[in-house]
C-alpha positions in Angstrom: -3.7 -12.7 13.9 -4.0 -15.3 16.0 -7.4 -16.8 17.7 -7.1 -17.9 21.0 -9.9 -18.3 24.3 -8.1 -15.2 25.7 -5.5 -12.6 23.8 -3.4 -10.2 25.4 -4.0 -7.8 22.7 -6.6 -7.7 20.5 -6.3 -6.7 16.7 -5.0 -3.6 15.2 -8.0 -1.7 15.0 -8.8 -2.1 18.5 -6.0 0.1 19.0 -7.4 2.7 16.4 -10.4 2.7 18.1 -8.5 3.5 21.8 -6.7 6.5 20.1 -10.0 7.3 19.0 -12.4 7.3 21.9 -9.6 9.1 24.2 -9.7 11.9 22.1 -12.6 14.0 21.6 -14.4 15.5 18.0 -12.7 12.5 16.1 -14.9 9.8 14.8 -13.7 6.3 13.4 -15.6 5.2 10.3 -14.7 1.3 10.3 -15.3 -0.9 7.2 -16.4 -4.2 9.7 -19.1 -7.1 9.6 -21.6 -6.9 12.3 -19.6 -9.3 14.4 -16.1 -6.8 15.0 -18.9 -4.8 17.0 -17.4 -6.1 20.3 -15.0 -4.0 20.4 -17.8 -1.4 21.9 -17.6 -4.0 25.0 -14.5 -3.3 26.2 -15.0 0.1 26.4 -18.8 0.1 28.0 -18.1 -2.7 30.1 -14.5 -2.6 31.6 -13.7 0.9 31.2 -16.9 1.9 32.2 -17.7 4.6 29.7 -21.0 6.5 29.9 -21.3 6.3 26.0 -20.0 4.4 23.1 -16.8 4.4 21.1 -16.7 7.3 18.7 -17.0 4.8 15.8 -19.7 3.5 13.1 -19.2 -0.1 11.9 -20.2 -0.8 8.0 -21.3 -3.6 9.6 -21.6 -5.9 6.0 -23.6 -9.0 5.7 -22.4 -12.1 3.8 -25.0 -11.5 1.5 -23.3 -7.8 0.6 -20.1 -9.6 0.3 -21.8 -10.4 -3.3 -21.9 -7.1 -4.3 -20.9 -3.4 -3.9 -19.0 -3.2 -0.2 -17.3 -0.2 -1.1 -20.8 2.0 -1.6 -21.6 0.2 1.9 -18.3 2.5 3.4 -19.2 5.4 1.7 -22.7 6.0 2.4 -21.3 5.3 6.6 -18.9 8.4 6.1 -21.0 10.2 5.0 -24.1 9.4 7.6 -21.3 9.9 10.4 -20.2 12.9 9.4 -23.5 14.5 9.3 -24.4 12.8 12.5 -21.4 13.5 14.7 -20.0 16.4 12.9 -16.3 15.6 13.8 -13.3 17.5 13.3 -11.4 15.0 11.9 -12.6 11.6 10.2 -10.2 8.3 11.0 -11.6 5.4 8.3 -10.1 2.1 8.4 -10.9 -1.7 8.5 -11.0 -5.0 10.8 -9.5 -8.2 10.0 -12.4 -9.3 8.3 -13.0 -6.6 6.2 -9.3 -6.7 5.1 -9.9 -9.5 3.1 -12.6 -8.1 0.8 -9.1 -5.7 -0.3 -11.7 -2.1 -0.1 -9.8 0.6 0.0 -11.4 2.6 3.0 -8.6 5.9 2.4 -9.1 6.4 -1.5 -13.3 5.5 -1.4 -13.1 8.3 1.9 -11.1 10.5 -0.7 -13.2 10.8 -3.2 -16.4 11.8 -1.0 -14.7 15.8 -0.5 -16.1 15.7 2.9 -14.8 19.3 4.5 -12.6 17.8 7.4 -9.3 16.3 7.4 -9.3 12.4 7.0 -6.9 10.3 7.9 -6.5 6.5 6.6 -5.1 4.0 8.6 -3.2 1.0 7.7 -4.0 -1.7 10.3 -2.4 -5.3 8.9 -4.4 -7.4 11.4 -2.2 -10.4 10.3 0.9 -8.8 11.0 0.4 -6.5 13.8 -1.5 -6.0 17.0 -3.7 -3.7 19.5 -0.7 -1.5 20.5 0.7 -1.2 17.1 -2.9 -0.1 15.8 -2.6 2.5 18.6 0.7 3.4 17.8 0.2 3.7 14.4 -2.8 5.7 14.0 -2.1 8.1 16.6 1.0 8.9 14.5 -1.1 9.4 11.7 -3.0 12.4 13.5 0.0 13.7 14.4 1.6 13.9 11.2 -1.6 14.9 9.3 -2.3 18.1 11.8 0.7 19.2 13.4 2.6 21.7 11.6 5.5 24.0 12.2 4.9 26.7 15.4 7.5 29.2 17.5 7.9 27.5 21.1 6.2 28.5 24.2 7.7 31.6 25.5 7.3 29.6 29.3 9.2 26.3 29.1 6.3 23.5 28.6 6.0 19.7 27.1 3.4 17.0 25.7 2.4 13.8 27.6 2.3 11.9 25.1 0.9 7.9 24.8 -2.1 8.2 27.1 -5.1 6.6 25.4 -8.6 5.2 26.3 -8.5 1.5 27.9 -4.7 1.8 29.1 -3.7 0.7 32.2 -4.3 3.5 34.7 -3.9 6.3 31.6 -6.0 8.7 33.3 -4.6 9.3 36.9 -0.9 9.2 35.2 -1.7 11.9 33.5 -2.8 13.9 36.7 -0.1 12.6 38.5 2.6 13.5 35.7 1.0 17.7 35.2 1.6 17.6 39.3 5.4 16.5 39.0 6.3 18.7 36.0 4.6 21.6 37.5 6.5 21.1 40.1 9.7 21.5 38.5 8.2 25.0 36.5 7.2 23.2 33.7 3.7 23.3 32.0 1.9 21.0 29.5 1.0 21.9 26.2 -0.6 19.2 25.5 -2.1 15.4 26.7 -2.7 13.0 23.8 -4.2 11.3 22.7 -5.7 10.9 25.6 -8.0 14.1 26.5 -6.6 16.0 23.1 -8.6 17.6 20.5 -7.8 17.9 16.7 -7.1 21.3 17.5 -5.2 20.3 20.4 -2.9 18.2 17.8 -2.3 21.5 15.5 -0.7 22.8 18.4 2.2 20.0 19.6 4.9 21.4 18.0 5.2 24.6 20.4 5.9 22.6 23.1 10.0 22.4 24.3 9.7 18.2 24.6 7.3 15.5 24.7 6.9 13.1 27.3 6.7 9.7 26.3 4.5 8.0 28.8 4.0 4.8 27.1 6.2 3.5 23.9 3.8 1.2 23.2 1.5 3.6 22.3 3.3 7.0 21.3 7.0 6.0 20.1 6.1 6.7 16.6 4.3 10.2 16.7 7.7 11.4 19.4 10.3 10.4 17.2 8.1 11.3 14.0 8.1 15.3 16.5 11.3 14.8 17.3 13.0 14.3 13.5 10.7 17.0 12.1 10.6 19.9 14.4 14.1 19.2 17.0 11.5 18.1 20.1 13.4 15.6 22.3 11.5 13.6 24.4 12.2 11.5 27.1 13.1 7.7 27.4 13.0 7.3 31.3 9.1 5.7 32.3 8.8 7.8 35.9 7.3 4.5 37.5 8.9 3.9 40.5 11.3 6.0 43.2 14.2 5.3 41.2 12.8 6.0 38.1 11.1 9.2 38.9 14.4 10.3 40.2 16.0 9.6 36.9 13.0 11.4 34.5 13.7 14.7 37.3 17.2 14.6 36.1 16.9 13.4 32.5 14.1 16.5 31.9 16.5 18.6 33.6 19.4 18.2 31.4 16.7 18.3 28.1 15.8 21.5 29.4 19.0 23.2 31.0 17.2 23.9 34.4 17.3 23.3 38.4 14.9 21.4 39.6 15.7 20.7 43.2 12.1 21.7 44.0 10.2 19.0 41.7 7.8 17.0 44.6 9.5 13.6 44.1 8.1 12.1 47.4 6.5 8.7 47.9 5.9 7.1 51.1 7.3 3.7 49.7 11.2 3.9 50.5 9.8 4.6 54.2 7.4 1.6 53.9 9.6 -0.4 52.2 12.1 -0.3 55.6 9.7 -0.5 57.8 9.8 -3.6 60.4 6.5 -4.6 59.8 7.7 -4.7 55.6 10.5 -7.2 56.2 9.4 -10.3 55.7 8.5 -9.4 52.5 12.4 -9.0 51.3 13.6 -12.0 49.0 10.4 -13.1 48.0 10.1 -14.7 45.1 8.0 -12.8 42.3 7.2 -13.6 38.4 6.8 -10.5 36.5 5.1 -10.4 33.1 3.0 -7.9 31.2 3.7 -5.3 28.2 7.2 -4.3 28.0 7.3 -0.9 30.1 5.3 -2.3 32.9 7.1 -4.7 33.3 10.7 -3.3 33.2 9.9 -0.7 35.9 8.2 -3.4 37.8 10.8 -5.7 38.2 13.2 -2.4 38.7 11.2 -1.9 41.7 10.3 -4.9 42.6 14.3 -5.5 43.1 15.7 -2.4 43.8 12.7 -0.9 46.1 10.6 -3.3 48.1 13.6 -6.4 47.8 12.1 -9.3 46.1 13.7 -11.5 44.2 13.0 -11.4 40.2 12.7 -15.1 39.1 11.4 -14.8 36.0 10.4 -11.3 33.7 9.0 -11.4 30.2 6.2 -9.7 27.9 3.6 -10.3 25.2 4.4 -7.5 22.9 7.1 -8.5 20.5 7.9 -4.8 19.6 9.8 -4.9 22.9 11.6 -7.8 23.1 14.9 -6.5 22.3 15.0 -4.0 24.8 13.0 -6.8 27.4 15.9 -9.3 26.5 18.7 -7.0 27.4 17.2 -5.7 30.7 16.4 -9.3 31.8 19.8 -10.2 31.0 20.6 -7.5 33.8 18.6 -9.8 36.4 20.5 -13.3 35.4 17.5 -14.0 33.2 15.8 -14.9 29.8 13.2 -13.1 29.0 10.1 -14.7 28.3 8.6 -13.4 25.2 4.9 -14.8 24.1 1.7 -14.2 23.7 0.3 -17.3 24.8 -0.9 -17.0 28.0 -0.7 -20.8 28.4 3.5 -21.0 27.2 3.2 -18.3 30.1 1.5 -20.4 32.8 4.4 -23.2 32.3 6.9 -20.9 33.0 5.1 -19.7 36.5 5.0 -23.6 37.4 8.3 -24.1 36.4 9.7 -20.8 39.0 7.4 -21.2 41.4 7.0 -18.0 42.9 5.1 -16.8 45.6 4.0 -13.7 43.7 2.8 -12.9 40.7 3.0 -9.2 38.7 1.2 -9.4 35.7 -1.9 -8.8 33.4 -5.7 -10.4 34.1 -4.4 -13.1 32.4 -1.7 -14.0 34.6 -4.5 -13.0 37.6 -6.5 -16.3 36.7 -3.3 -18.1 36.2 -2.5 -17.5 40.0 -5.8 -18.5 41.1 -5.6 -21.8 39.4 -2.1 -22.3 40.8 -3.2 -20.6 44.0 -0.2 -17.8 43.8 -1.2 -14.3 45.0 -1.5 -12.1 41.7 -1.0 -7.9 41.5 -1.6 -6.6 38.1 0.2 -4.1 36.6 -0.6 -4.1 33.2 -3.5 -4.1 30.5 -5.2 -6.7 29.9 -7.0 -5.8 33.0 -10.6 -6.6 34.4 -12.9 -3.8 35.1 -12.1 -3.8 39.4 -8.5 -2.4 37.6 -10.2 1.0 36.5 -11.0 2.2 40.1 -13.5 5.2 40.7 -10.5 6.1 42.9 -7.0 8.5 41.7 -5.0 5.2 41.7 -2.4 6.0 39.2 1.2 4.3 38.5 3.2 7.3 37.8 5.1 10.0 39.7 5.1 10.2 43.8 1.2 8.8 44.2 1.8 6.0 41.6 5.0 4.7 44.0 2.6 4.5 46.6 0.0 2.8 45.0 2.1 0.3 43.7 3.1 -0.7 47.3 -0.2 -0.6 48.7 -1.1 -3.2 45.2 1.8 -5.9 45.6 2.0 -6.2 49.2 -1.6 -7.0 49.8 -1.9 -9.9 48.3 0.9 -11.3 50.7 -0.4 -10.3 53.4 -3.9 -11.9 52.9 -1.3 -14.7 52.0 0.1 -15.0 55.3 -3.5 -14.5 56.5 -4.9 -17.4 54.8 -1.8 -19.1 56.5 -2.5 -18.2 59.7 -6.3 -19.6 59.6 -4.9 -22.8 58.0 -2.3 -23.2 60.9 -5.0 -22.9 63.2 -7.5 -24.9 61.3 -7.6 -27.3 64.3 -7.7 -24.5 67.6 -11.5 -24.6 69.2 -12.2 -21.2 68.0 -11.2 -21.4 64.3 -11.8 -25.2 63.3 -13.8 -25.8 60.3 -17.2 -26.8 62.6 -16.9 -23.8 64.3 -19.8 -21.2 63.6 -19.2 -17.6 62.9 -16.9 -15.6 65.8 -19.1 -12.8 65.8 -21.8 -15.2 66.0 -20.4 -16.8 69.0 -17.0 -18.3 68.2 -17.9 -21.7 70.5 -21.3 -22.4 69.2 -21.0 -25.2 66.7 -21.9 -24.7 62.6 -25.9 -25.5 62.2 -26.0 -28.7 60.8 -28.3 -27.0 57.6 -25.7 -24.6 57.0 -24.2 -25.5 53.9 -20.6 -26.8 54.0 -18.0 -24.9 51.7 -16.0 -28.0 50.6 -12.2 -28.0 51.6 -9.7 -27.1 49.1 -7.8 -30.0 48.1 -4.3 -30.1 46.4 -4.4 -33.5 44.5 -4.1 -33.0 40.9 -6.2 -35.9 39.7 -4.0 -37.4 37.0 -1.6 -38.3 39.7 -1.4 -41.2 40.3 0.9 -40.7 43.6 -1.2 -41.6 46.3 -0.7 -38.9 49.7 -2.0 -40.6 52.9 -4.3 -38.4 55.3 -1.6 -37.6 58.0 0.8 -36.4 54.8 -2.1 -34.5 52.9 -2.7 -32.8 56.4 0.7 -32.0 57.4 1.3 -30.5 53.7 -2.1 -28.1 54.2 0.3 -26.5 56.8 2.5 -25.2 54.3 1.9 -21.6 53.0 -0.2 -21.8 49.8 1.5 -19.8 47.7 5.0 -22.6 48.4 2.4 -25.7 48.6 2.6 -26.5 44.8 6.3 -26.4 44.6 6.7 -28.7 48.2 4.3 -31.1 46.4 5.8 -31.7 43.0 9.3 -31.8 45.3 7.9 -34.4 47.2 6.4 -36.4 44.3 9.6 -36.2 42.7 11.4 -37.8 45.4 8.8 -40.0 45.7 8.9 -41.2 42.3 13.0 -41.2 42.0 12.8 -43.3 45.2 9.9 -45.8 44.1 7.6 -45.0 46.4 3.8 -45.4 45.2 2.7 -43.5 48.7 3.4 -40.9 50.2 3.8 -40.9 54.1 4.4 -37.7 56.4 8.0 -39.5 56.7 8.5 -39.2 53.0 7.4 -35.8 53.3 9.7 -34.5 55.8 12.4 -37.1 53.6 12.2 -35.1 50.5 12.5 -31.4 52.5 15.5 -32.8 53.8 16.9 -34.1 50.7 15.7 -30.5 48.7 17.2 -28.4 51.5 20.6 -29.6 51.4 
């Protein structure tokens, strides 16, 4: 475990407790000081849940830490059963309750309580958030499921959804649309939406759909080895990639399906006139591993950007990260620190960014337009609206989501082009307001961005600072550490518009 200011993921039984709340009649008895309630926070606040986790904290004192903590966990499976009357009991413990060494399975054992339970091993000094997901939704699967004749109609499971993933909910929609469309039902969603009962019934189901390895690897090849389910390895994310799930389902299944609805408006938008100068931008992609492979698939192949620089923070899929960067020309950045990350965006210096919330407040600091397309995300990235990133719809999304952020680039460098004009100079009041009439002298003044870093010591003189503010913002950063770099190389302790224009030269050749 590792304690930073931010974290891309949190510890394991965060990820228990996602599996949990996405499904319903399960309750999560966790053996956890009062602190580890904060968990209930991400859920409330940025998921923007009417109603808590399904989970009861032990929530131990340091004084109890003195004597019996295990009778602590026992009386709170007990009170939660006959509270929530679940179908099935998950019991578990934090980080800080793994110390104490309780043994939350064998105490939960002994208590005969008249539903299944399932323990959970969640080594929060070994392992993370989607690991804890991973991990104890496999659990369910292979405590419940048991052997069942398949569907007489050809169907599958979507498998990996849970609560608090990125955009979980409308992929599901969108992925029932696109195999209906190809004649093919779902059995079952999970964990996300599913039921205990729900989970008793997988194994009917001709294939699983594996949405999200992060999250649902484990309980597909644990369905695959034990009752001859396939599932599928293709993320439908993208034109291409939807293309390739139609025909990799197809050949799993021995059927024709010309008629799956595989159309998204972004190829069109794409090629569009109005969409070219967005081909060969530069764009850093970073997030967990499968959002950010079929990003920088489509970022490349689909829209025409140029990938400088692709990594993610989940070390379970670095292998397969490393070898599909390697396709790109690149290394793959893996880390979890978002800082060791923000080095490598300065280093690139693209003009956009597709990455997590962390990367989001990265940009603004660096003043690089930011998409996100993976979790960790703020709560503005779990929209009231069907904004999902699968199938058809999610392709459209997706476009609609990386190009804006250019686009209000190029706007923001259209008002500082024309900072000086008499309409749209900085003592100008409000157009609508009368675009002529001068700013009140009581209005307050919003202070002008300014570019100097402060522990430079390279002094920029007025006409060079002004010609530099002319520069789009999302290049600005990389034309000033050019120029200070020429600068210094030359010795030159100022910097003149001459030496400005000196060092483009001397870069552009």
């Amino acid at each position: 475990m590792k304690l930073s200011v931010w974290t891309y993921e949190g510890p394991p039984h965060v990820g228990a407790i996602r599996v949990a709340t996405g499904m319903e009649k399960v309750h999560l008895v966790l053996h956890a000081p009062q602190g580890d309630t904060y968990a209930d926070l991400l859920f409330t606040m940025i998921e923007r849940r009417n109603h808590r986790p399904p989970v009861t904290y032990t929530t131990f004192q340091a004084r109890d830490l003195g004597s019996d903590t295990a009778s602590l966990f026992k009386k709170a499976c007990i009170e939660a059963y006959e509270r929530f009357k679940p179908e099935l009991l998950l019991v578990g413990a934090s980080c800080t309750a793994e110390l104490i060494q309780d043994d939350p399975g064998g105490l939960a054992e002994t208590l005969g309580l008249p539903v299944p339970v399932v323990p959970l091993e969640l080594p929060s000094y070994q392992r993370k958030e989607n690991f804890g997901a991973d991990e104890t939704f496999f659990q369910i699967v292979k405590t419940l499921s048991r052997p069942l004749e398949k569907t007489s109609e050809i169907t599958c499971n979507l498998i990996g959804p849970t609560a608090l993933g990125f955009r979980h909910r409308d992929d599901v929609l969108e992925m029932t649309k696109l195999l209906n469309s190809m004649g093919i039902k779902v059995n079952v969603s999970a964990p996300y939406g599913a039921t205990p009962k729900d989970i008793e019934l997988i194994s009917q189901a001709h294939f699983n759909v594996l949405m999200y390895p992060e999250t649902g690897e484990m309980a597909c090849r644990y369905l695959e080895r034990t009752y001859s389910q396939p599932f599928t390895k293709t993320v439908p994310i993208g034109v291409g990639a939807i293309s390739d799930f139609v025909k990799e389902v197809s050949e799993i299944v021995e059927i024709n399906a010309s008629d799956a609805d595989t159309y998204s408006q972004l190829p069109w938008y794409s090629a569009s006139v109005d969409s070219t100068y967005l081909t060969s931008k530069r764009v850093f992609i970073f997030g967990d591993g499968t959002h950010a492979m079929t990003a920088a698939r489509i970022a490349r192949d689909e829209i025409g950007f140029e990938v400088v620089g692709l990594g993610c923070f989940n070390r379970e899929l670095a292998r397969p990260m490393r070898k599909f960067a390697a396709t790109f020309g690149l290394d793959a950045l893996i880390s979890d620190d978002y800082l060791e990350v923000e080095k490598h965006i300065q280093a690139v210096a693209p003009e956009l960014i597709l990455g997590t919330q962390m990367e989001r407040h990265i940009g603004k600091r660096l003043g690089i337009p930011c998409a996100v397309i993976s979790a960790p995300v703020h709560v503005q990235d779990f929209p009231a609206r069907y904004s999902p990133q699968m199938g058809p719809e999610g392709a459209n999304v997706i476009f609609d989501t990386w190009v804006h952020p250019l686009v209000m680039g190029l706007e923001e460098h259209l008002l500082t082009m024309f900072r000086e004009d008499f309409e749209f100079h900085d003592e100008a009041g409000p157009s609508h307001h009368a675009a002529h009439s001068p700013r009140q002298k009581n209005e307050p003044q919003v202070a002008e961005a300014t570019d100097n870093i402060a522990e430079n010591k390279m002094i920029w003189l007025k006409d060079a600072e002004k010609e530099l503010k002319k520069i789009p913002f999302f290049v600005r950063g990389k034309a000033r550490k050019n120029t200070e770099k020429y600068a210094e190389n030359n010795g030159f302790s100022e910097i003149s518009i001459e030496t400005l224009y000196e060092a483009k030269a001397h870069y552009a050749r």
